[in-house]
N, C-alpha and C positions, 0 to 999 in steps of 0.2 A: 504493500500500500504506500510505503514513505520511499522506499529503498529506490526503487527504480527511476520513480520520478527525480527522485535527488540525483539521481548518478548522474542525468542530461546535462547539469552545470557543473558536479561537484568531481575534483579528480578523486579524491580521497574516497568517496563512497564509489564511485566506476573502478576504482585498483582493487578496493575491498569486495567488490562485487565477482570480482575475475578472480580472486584466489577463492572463493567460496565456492562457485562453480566449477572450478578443476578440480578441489577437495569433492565435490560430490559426484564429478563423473569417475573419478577414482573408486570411493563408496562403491558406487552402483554396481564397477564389476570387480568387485573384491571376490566374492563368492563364486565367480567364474573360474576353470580351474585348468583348462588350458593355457600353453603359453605365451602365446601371441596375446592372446586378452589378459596375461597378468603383464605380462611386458608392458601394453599399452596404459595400465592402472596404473604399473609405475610412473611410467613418464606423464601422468595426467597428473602425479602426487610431487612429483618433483618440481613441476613446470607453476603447479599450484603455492607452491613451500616457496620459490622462487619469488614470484607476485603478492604474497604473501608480506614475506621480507619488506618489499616494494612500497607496498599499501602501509604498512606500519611507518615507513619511512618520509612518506606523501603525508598521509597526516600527521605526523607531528611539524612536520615544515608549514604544514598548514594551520598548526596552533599556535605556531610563532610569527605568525601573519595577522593585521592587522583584521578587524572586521571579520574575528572567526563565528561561525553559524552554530551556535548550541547543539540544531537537528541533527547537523550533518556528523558532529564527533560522536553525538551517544549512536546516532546511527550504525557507525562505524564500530563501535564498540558492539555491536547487536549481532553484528554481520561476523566480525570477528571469534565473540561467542560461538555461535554456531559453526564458523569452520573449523574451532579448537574439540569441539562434540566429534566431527567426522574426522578428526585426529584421535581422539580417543584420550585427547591430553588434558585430564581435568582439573588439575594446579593448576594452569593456564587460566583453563576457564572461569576458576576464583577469583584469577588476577585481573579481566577483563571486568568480571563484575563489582569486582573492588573500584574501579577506576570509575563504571557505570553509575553505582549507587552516589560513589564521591561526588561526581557529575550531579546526580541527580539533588542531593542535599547541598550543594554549593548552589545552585541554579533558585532551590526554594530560599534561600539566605537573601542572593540577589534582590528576590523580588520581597521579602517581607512589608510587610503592611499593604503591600498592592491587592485591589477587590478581586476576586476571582468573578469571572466574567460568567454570565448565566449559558449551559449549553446551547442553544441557538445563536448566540455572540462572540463565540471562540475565536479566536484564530487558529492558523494551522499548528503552529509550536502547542499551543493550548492543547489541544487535542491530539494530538503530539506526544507531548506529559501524560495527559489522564491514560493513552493503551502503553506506553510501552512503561510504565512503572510497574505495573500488575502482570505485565509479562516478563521482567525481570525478576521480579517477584517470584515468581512460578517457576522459573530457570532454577533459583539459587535455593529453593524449597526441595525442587529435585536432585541439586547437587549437594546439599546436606544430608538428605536419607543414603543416600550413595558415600558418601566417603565417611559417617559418621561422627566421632567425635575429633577426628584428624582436620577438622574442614579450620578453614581459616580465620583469625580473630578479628584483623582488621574489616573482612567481609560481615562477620556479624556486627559490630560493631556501627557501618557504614549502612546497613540492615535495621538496624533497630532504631538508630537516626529517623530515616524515613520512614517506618514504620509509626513512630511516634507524632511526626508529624501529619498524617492522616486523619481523618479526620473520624471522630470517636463514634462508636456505635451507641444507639441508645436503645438498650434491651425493653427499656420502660415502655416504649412505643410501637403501637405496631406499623411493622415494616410493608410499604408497600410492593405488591407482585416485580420480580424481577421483567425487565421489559426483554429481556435476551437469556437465553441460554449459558450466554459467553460471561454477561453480564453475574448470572448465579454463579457461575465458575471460578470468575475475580475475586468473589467474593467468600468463598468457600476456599481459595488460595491461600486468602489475607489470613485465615484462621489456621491452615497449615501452618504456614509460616512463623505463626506467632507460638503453635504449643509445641511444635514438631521439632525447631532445630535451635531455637535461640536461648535456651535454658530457661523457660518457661516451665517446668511440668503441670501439666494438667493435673495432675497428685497435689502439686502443693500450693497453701492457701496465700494470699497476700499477704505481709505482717499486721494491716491495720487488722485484720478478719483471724489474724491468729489471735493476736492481745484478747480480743473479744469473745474468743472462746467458742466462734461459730465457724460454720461453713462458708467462701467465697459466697456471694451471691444472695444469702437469708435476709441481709438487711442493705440492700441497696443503696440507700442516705449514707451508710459509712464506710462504703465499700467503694475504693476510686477504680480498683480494676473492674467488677461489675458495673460500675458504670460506662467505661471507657469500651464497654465490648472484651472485654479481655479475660474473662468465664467463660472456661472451651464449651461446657456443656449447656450453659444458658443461650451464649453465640449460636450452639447449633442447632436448638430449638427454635432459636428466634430463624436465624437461618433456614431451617426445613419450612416452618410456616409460611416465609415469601414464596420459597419456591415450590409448592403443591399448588400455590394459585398458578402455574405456569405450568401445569402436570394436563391440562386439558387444550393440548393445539391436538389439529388432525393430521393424524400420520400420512394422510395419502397426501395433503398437501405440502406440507413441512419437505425441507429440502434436506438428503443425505447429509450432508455438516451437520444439520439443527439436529436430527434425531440420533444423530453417533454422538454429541455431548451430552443431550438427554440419558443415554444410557450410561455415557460416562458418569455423569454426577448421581446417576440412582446407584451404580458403583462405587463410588466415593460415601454415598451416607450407607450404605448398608457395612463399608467397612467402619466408619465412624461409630455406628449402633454397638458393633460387634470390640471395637476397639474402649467404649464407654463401660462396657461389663467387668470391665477387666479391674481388678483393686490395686496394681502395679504395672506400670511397662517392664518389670521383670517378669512376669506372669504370662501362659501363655493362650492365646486366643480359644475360646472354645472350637473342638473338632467339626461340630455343625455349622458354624460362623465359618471356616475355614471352609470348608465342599460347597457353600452359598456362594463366598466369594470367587471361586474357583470356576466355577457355572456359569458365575454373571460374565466373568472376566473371557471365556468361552464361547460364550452367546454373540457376545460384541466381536471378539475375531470373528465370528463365520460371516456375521452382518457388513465388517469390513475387506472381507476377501475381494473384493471387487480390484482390490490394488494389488499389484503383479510387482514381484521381483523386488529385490533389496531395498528400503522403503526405509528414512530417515524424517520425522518430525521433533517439531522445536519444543513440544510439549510430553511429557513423560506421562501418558494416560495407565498403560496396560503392566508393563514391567515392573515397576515399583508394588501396585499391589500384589503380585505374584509372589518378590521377593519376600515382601511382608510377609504372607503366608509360612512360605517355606522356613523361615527363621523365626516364625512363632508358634512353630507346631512340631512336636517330636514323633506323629505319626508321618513312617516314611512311606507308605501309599499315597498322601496325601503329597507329599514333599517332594514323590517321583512325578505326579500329575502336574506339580508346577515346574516342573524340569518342562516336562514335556509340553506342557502349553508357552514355554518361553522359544522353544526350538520350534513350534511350529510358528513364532510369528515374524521370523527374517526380517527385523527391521533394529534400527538405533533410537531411541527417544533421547534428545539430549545428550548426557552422560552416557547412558543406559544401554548395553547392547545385548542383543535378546541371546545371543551365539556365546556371546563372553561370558556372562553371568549361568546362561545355563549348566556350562563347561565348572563351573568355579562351584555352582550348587550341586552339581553332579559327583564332584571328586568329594565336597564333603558329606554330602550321603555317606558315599563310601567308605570313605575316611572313619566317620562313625560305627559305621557298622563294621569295621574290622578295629574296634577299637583303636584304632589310632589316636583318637579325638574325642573326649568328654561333649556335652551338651553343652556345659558350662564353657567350655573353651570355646566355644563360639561366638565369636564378635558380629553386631549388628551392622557392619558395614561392607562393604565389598571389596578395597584395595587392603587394610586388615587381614581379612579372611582369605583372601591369595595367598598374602605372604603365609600366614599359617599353612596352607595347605602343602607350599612349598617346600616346607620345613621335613616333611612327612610323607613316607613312603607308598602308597598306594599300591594295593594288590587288587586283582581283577573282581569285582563281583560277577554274578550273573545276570543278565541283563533285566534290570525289574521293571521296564513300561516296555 
């Protein structure tokens, strides 16, 4: 939507634009296995690494250039992002979004005390801000379940900035019907983000609500994070209620996009339900929560087979709750089905690759079952859990899916 149009004038997003696309046509035939077509990935990955170089080189010359354009650097950093995803390089991608959120909290500095203009009044920068902060957002939510507690502090940090400065939810009121799909997703982001990676737990209470001897959320008047939206469970209350008013469009009309997020976020709350049961994130998800999600997540692949051959999105819908799964559940029928659902779905979300991690949740199966590996030694994150796997000798099972 921004990218293209920008590139007409802007060098730095047309450089960034060109390494993005040699990074993906590389992608595409990675899984081809002749080799003429891995030769040609090669030099699609090198040619790309190249311009690459280039583009990082153009923008910065262009930030020491007088009359630089806000759009065009977070742009760049957008574009970046994602080619560092089909590298596979996710420090990197930290480091971009380090630079992103920096951007984006120096930019709200800029303007403080300035009116926020009513949506029909925007300008383009304006509108601008309000999509790509919630899709940064959504990036850096997926690259913290992904690397865990290794993920970087200046990112959170830089995270929690803007994150604060948003603007507060008020549980007290009721929330009107989301007008989009995309729009409940944002919004349902913002709550990841907030109890999932930034040392939030949803386990624990705020201190004014400790002193008081109650639960988050019973007395609202004294409660600044129940007020601020910042009660995972009241947020998701309030949250489910918008969006059931949006549960009634007709399927036959609704366009493929609108009814594959639909199914996304009835994925998204069913894990939420199933993740609220729980009296610890040490604890593991119930077996019946676990084959529900497993199902849903199922469903939605066959509904999306319509798309052919190695397949890379900005948004990590499918893979993440899979992992979930598998690392909250010590039934391994249950742990082989999500091997087996990541292998059939040949695609990268983001960070996320369906080939990589099923390979990595496969050997620790394994790993388990020949005692190699306690339950306990298993870390909730994915680069962690390599290295341990590494460490350890793996002997053949027999093939359980």
């Amino acid at each position: 939507m921004y990218a293209l149009p920008l590139s007409q004038d802007s060098k730095p997003v047309k450089a960034a634009i060109g390494a993005f696309g040699g990074a993906h046509k590389a992608f595409k035939l990675q899984t081809q296995t002749d080799t003429l077509t891995q030769s040609l990935a090669q030099s699609y990955e090198t040619a790309s690494i190249r311009q690459y170089n280039n583009a990082i080189r153009v923008l910065q010359e262009y930030m020491n250039s007088p009359g630089t354009n806000f759009q065009v650097v977070l742009t760049c950093c957008l574009i970046f992002i994602c080619t560092e995803c089909l590298y596979g390089r996710h420090d990197n991608v930290a480091r971009h979004l380090e630079a992103a959120f920096s951007l984006l909290n120096a930019h709200h500095i800029s303007n403080r005390g300035s009116e926020i203009p009513p949506r029909n009044k925007q300008n383009d920068l304006d509108k601008f801000m309000e999509s790509i902060g919630p899709s940064l957002c959504c990036l850096a939510s997926d690259l913290f379940f992904y690397m865990g507690g290794s993920h970087s502090s200046k990112l959170v940090t830089e995270l929690q900035s803007w994150l604060h400065r948003q603007e507060p939810v008020y549980l007290q009121e009721p929330g009107a019907p989301f007008f989009s799909a995309q729009a409940a997703a944002s919004s349902l982001t913002r709550m990841e983000t907030m109890y999932g990676i930034i040392g939030m737990d949803m386990y624990d209470g705020c201190p004014m609500c400790l002193t008081m001897g109650h639960p988050c959320g019973m007395e609202g008047s004294t409660c600044q994070r129940y007020e601020r939206g910042l009660d995972p469970e009241s947020f998701f209350r309030y949250w489910s209620a918008r969006y059931k008013f949006k549960l009634n469009f007709d399927h036959l009309t609704a366009s493929e996009a609108d009814i594959y997020r639909f199914k996304v976020l009835e994925l998204e709350e069913i894990i939420w339900r199933a993740t609220f049961k729980l009296k610890s994130m040490d604890d593991d998800l119930e077996t019946s929560d676990c084959i529900q999600i497993l199902e849903k997540i199922e469903s939605i692949i066959k509904f999306s087979k319509i798309e052919t051959g190695h397949i890379f999105t900005f948004q990590a819908s499918l893979i993440p709750p899979i992992a979930y799964v598998i690392i909250s559940c010590q039934d391994e029928t249950i742990q082989w089905e999500g091997v087996r659902l990541l292998r059939s779905l040949d695609r990268r979300e983001g960070v996320w690759d369906s080939q990589k991690v099923a390979d990595v949740y496969a050997n620790m199966i394994t790993a388990k079952a020949n005692r190699l590996l306690s339950w306990d030694d298993v870390p909730d994150d994915v680069p962690r859990l390599t290295e341990l796997l590494r460490s350890v000798t793996l002997r053949t099972l027999p093939e359980a899916i």
